[in-house]
Structure formats: C-alpha cells, structure tokens
C-alpha positions as CSV (number, residue, x, y, z in Angstrom):
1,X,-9.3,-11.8,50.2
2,X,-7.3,-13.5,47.5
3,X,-6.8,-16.7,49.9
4,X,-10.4,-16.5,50.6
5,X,-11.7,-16.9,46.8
6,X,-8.9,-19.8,46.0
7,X,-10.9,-21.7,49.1
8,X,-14.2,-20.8,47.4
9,X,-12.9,-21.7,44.0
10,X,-11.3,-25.1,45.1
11,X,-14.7,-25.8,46.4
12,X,-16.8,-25.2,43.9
13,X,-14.3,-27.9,41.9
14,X,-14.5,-30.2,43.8
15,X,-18.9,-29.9,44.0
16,X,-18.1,-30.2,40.5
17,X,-16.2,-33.1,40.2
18,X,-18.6,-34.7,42.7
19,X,-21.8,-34.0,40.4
20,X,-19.7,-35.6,37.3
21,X,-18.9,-39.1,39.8
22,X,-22.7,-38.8,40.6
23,X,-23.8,-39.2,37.3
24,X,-21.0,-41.7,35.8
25,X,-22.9,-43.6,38.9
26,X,-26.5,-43.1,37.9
27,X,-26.9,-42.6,41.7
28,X,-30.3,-40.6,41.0
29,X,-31.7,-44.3,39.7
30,X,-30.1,-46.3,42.5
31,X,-33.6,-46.0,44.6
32,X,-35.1,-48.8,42.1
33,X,-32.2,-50.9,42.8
34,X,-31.9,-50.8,46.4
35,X,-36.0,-51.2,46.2
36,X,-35.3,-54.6,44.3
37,X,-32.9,-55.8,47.6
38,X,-34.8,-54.6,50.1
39,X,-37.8,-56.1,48.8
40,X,-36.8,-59.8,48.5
41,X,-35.9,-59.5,52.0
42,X,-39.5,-58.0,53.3
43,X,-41.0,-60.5,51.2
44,X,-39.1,-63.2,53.2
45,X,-40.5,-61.8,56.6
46,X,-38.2,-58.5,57.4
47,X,-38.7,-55.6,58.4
48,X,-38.0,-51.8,57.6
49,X,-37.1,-51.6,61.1
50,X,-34.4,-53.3,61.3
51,X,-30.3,-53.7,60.4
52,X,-31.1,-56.2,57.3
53,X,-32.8,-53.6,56.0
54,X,-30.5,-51.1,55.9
55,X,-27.8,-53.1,54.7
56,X,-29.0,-54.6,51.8
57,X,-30.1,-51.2,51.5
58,X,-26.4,-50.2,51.0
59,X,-26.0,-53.4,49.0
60,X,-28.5,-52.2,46.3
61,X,-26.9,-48.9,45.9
62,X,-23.4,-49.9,45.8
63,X,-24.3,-52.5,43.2
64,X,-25.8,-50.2,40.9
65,X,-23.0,-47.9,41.3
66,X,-20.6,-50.3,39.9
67,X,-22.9,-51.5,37.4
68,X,-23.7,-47.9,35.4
69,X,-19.7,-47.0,36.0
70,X,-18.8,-49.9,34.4
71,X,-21.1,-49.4,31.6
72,X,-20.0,-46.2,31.1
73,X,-16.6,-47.3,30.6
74,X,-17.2,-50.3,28.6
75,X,-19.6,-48.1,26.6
76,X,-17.0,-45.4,25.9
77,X,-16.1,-46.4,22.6
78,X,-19.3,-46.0,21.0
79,X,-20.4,-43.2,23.4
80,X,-17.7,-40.8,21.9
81,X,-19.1,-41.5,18.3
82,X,-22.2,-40.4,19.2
83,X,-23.1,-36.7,19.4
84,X,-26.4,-37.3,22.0
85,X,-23.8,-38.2,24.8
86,X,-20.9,-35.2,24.5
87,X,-21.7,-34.8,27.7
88,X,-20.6,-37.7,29.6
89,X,-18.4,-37.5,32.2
90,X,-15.5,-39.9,30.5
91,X,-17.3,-38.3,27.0
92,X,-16.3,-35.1,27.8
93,X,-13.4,-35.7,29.9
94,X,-14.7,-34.2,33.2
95,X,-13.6,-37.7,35.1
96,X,-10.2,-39.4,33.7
97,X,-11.1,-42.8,32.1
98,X,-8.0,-44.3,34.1
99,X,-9.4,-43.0,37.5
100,X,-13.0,-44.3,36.7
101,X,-11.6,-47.9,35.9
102,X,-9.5,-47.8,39.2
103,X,-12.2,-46.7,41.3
104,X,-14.0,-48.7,39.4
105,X,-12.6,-51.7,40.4
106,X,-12.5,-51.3,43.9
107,X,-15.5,-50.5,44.4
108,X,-16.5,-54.3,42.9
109,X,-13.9,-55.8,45.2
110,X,-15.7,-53.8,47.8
111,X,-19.0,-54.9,46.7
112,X,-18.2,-58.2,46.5
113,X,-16.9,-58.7,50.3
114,X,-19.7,-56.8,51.6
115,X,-22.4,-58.9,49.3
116,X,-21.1,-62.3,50.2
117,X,-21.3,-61.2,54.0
118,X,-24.9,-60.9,53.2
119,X,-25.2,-63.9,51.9
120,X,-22.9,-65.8,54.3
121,X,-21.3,-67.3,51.6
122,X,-24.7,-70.0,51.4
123,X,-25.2,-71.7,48.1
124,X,-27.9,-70.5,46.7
125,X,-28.2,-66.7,47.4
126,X,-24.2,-66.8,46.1
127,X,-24.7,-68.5,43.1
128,X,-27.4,-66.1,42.4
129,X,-25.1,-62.8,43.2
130,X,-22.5,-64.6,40.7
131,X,-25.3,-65.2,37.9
132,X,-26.6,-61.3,38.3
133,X,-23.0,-60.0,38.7
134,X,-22.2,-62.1,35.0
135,X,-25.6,-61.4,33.5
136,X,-24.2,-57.5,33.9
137,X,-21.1,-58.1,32.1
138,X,-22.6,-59.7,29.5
139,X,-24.3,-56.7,28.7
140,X,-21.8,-54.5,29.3
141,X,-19.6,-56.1,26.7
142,X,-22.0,-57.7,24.0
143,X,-24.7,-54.8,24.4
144,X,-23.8,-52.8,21.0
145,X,-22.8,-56.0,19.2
146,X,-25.9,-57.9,19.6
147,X,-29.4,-57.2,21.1
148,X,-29.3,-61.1,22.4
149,X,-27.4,-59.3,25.2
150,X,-30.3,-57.8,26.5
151,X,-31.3,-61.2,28.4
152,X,-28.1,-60.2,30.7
153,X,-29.4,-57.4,32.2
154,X,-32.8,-58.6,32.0
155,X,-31.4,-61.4,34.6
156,X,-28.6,-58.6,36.3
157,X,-31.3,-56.5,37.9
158,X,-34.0,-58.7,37.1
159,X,-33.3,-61.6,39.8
160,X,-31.9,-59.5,42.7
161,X,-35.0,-59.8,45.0
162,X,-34.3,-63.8,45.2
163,X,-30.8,-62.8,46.6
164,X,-31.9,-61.1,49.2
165,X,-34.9,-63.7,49.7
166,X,-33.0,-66.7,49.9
167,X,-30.4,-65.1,52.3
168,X,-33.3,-64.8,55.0
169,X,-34.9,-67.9,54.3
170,X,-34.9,-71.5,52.4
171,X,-38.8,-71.4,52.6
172,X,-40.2,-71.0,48.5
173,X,-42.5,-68.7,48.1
174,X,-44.3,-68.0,44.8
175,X,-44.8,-64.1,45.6
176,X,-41.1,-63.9,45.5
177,X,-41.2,-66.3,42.3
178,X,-43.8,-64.0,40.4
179,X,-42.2,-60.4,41.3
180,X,-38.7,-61.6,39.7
181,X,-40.6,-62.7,36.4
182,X,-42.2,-59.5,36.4
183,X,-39.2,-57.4,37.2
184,X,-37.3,-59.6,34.7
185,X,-39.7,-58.6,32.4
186,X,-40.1,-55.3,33.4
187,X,-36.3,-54.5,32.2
188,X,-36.5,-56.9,28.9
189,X,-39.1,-54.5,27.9
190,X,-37.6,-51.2,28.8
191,X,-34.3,-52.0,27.1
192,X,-35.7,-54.0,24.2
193,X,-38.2,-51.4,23.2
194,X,-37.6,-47.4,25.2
195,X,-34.0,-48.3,25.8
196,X,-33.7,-49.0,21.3
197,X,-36.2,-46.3,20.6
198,X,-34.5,-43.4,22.2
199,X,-31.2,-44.9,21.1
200,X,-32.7,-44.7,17.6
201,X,-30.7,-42.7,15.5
202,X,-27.7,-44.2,16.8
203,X,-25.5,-45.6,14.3
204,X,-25.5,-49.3,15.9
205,X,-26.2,-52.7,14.1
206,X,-27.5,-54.2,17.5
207,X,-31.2,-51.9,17.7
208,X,-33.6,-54.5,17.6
209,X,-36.8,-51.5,17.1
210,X,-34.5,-49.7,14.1
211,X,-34.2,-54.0,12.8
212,X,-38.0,-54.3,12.7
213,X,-38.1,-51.0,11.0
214,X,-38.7,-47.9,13.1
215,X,-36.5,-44.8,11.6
216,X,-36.2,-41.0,12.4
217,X,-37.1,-39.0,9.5
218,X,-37.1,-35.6,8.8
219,X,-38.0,-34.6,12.6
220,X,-40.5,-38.0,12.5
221,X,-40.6,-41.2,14.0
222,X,-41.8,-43.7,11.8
223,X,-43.3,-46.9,14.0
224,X,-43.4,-49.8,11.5
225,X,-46.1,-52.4,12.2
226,X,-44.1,-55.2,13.3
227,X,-42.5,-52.7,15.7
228,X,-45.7,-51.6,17.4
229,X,-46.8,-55.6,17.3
230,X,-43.6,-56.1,19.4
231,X,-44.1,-53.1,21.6
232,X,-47.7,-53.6,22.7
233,X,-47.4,-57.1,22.7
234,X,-44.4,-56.5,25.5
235,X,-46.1,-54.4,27.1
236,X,-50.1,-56.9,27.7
237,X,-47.7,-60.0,28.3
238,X,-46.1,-57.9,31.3
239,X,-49.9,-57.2,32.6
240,X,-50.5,-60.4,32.7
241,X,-47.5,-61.3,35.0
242,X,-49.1,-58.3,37.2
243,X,-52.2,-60.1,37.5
244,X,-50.8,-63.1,38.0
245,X,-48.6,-61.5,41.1
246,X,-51.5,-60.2,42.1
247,X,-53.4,-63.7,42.7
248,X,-50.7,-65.0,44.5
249,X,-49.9,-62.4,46.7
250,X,-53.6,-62.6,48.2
251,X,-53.5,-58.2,48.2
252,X,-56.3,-56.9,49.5
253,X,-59.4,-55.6,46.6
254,X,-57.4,-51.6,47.0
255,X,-54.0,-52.9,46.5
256,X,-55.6,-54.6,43.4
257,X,-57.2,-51.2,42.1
258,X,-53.9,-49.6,43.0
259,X,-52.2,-51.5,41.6
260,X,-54.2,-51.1,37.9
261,X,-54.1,-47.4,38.5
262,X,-50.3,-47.1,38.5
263,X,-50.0,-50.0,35.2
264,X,-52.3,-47.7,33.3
265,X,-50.7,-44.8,34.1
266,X,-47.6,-46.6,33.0
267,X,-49.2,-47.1,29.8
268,X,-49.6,-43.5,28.6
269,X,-45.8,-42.6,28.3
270,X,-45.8,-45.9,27.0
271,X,-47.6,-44.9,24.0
272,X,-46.6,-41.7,23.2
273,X,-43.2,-43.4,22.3
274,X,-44.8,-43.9,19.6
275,X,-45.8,-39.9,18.1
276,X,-44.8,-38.8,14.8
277,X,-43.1,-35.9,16.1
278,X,-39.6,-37.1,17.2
279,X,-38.1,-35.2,20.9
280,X,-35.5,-37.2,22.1
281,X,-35.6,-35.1,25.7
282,X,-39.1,-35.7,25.4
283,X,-38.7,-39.6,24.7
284,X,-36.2,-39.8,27.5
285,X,-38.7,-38.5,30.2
286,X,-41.3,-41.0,28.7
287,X,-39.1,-43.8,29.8
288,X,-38.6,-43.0,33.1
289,X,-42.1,-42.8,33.8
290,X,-42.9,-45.9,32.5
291,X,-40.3,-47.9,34.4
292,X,-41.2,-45.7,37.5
293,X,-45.3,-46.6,37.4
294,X,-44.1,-49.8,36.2
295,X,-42.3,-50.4,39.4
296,X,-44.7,-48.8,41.4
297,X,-46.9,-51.1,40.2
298,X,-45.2,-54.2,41.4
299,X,-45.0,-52.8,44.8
300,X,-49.1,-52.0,45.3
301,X,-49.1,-55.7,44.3
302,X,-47.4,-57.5,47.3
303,X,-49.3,-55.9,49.5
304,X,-50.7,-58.8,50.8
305,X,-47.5,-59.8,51.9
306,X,-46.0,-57.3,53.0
307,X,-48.9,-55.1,55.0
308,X,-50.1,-51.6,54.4
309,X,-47.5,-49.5,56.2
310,X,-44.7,-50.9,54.4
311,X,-45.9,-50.8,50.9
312,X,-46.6,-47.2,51.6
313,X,-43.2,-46.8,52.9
314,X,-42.0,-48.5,49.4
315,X,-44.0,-46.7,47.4
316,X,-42.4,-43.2,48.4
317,X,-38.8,-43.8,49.4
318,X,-37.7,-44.5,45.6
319,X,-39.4,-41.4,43.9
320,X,-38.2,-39.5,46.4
321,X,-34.7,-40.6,46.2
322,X,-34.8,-39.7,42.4
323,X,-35.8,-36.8,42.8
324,X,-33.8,-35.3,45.5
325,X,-30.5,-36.6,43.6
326,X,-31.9,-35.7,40.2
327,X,-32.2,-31.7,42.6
328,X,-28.9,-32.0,43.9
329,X,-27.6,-33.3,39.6
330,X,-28.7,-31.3,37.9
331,X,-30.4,-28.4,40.0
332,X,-34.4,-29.3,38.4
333,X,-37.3,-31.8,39.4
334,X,-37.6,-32.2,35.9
335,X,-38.0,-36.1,34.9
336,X,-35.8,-37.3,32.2
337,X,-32.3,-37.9,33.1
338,X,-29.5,-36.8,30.2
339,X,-28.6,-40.5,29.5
C-alpha cells in the first residue's frame, strides 16, 4: 500500500512538472505559430495531405517553443520584480533557471538542423529563418529597454509564412506578399498597444501606451487621447491591409463577408481595452480574442487560394489546439492565459 501511493505520488510530480514546462513553452498558443508555417506552404500549392505539411507543422511548434522559453528566461529579471507574474515557472521556482537554459539550448540547436532541412539550406528561405530567428532575440533582449524592439518580433513571427513559401517555390506571389504585411502588422499592433496596456502598471520605462499617457488609477484606466489616436488608428490601418489581401487573393463574395465578420468581431475586445474599470484577468482574455479573430480573419481571406476545404480545416485546427492545451494547463476552457 505504501509502495503503491509513492508510485501515485511520483506521478502526480512529474504531471506537475510537465504542466510547468508547458507553460514556460506557451505550447497552448503554438497553434497560431504552426498556422503561420503551414500556411506559406499551402499558399505555395501544398497540401494538408501530405508530409510537408506535417513537418513544418512540427517546425512551427518547435519554434515557438524556443521562442516563449527563451523569453522567459531573458525576461526573468524583470519578471521577479513584478508581482502579476509570481507565478511563473522560473518566477516561482517550479522549473530550475539552469535546466530551462540547457534545455533551452538544445532545443534551438535542434530547431535549427531540422529547419534548415526544410529549407535545404537554399538562399532565400535561410536567410529568412536567420532574419526571424535574430528579429526574436532582438526582442528578447532590448524588449524592456526600449519599445523600438517591438519591430523584432513584429518581423520574428511576422515573416514565417515566406519561409515556408519560398521553400516550396521561387514563383512570387503577392497573396503570400500581402498575408506577411498583415501578420506583421497583426503582432506590431498586439504588442505595441494590448501587449503595453495589460503590461500597464508595470514599473518599465519601455511602455509606449503608459509614454502617450494611459495610467491605472484608483481601480481605473485612464485612455489619454493620443493613446486612443494610436490605438484605433492601428487597428483601421490593419483593415485596410485585410482588404487589400482580400483583392489579391481573388476569395470568393462569402470568404469576403467572412472574412469582415471575424475583423469586427475582432474589434469588440478591441475596444473594451479601453473601459474605465481596470481587470487585468479581464484585459488579458480581451487580447487573446482579438489576436484570435484577428488571425481568423486572415485565413477566411486566402480563400481564393487556398479552396474551401482547407480554409475550413485552418479555421478550426488552431482554436482547437488552444483550447485543448489551455484544458489539459490549467483544467478550464476559459480564454485568457495567466501571462
């Protein structure tokens, strides 16, 4: 009987310590990521069918593995000054900050063998692993210092669907040209406005919102003018990138009402950012669904491109990811992640 609950408690640390590596990962996000990937590729001719897929499948989620654990440790020394993020895994001590950076780094040696198979080592698609891989560590490591940095992880995440593109073909195709502007965008804007609003009371130089004057007081968010300017302006700039993907995609008149549906959707979140009364948890859910309709968005658009069945399969796969790995987390549905 004794042996018995040592096997049951030794298990139960180890789902533990799994759960903790899961979440220094951000693996319940990773469905965006591998979406990026993946999509290049069917944009380039491929199919969900087929081996390509599946490995740059793999290739999306082992690259935004290493990306949010090396974040997390090159964040650690402002994360443990701030009180919002005791419970981080390196925070609060859960994974060993020595451990993370070993398995950190071989995971990216890992990641890089397997990514320049992909790319079989040709010019261009390298070049523009190497140019995402640096725009990453330029965040990483200026992020708190300076909100310039943002630009790097506006290109890390925001150009990964011409890697996969230009490893299937040389042919240029604007569709491919238009979605990485728009997912380029799409992160400049959730980093340079949700990512500094729910980072608000955060006692950083770098945040650009707190800089044009948005402040927490007394349990309200104060939204000064030249903040919303920003914000909204952001936000119509990236609908107009939509609607320029749209016309050059060639989607059919449903994939265009789609489309519109999911961006104003996206747009309600968007603006409740902006209440008096400030809920961080509430904030943090807020952002998550604008990136997801966001993104949804941007799939309903290359419809034309892609067909019907496969921007159907696109359209589900990543929500469902998120949430399954947000169940198996954190034991809820609930949307907003503790980041």
């Amino acid at each position: 009987m004794k042996s018995e609950c040592v096997k049951f408690i030794r298990i139960l640390d180890v789902e533990n310590m799994l759960r903790h590596w899961i979440e220094l990962g951000r693996v319940h996000t990773a469905g965006l990521t591998t979406a990026l990937f993946v999509g290049g590729y069917l944009i380039a001719g491929g199919s969900v069918l087929s081996v390509p897929f599946l490995l740059w499948f793999i290739c999306g989620v082992f690259y935004h593995v290493c990306g949010f654990i090396h974040n997390n440790i090159a964040d650690l020394p402002f994360d443990l000054t701030d009180p919002r993020k005791t419970h981080f895994p390196l925070v609060s001590g859960a994974i060993n900050f020595r451990k993370a950076d070993e398995v950190n780094r071989f995971l990216m040696i890992l990641f890089c063998f397997y990514s320049l198979y992909l790319t079989g080592l040709q010019v261009i698609p390298t070049l523009l692993l190497l140019v995402a891989i640096g725009g990453g560590f330029i965040y990483d490591y200026y992020s708190k210092i300076t909100p310039v940095a943002i630009l790097g992880v506006s290109t890390a995440w925001g150009i990964l669907p011409l890697i996969s593109y230009f490893s299937t073909t040389y042919q240029i195709s604007p569709v491919v040209t238009w979605i990485t502007v728009y997912s380029w965008f799409q992160v400049f804007v959730q980093i340079s406005v949700l990512g500094f609003v729910k980072d608000i009371e955060a006692p950083r130089e770098n945040n650009l919102m707190r800089k044009l004057g948005c402040r927490v007081e007394n349990g309200q968010f104060i939204c000064s003018h030249a903040a919303g300017s920003y914000a909204f302006g952001l936000k119509s700039f990236h609908m107009v990138l939509l609607i320029l993907l749209l016309l050059v995609s060639n989607s059919h008149p449903s994939a265009w009402v789609l489309s519109f549906l999911f961006y104003s959707v996206s747009w309600i979140p968007y603006k409740k950012l902006m209440n008096l009364k400030w809920e961080r948890e509430k904030v943090l859910g807020r952002c998550v669904l604008n990136e997801a309709f966001c993104f949804l968005t941007s799939i309903a658009a290359i419809q034309g491109v892609v067909g019907w069945e496969t921007m159907l399969f696109m359209l589900l796969y990543p929500p469902i990811w998120v949430f399954v790995w947000m169940r198996l987390q954190w034991g809820t549905w609930r949307v907003g992640p503790k980041v």
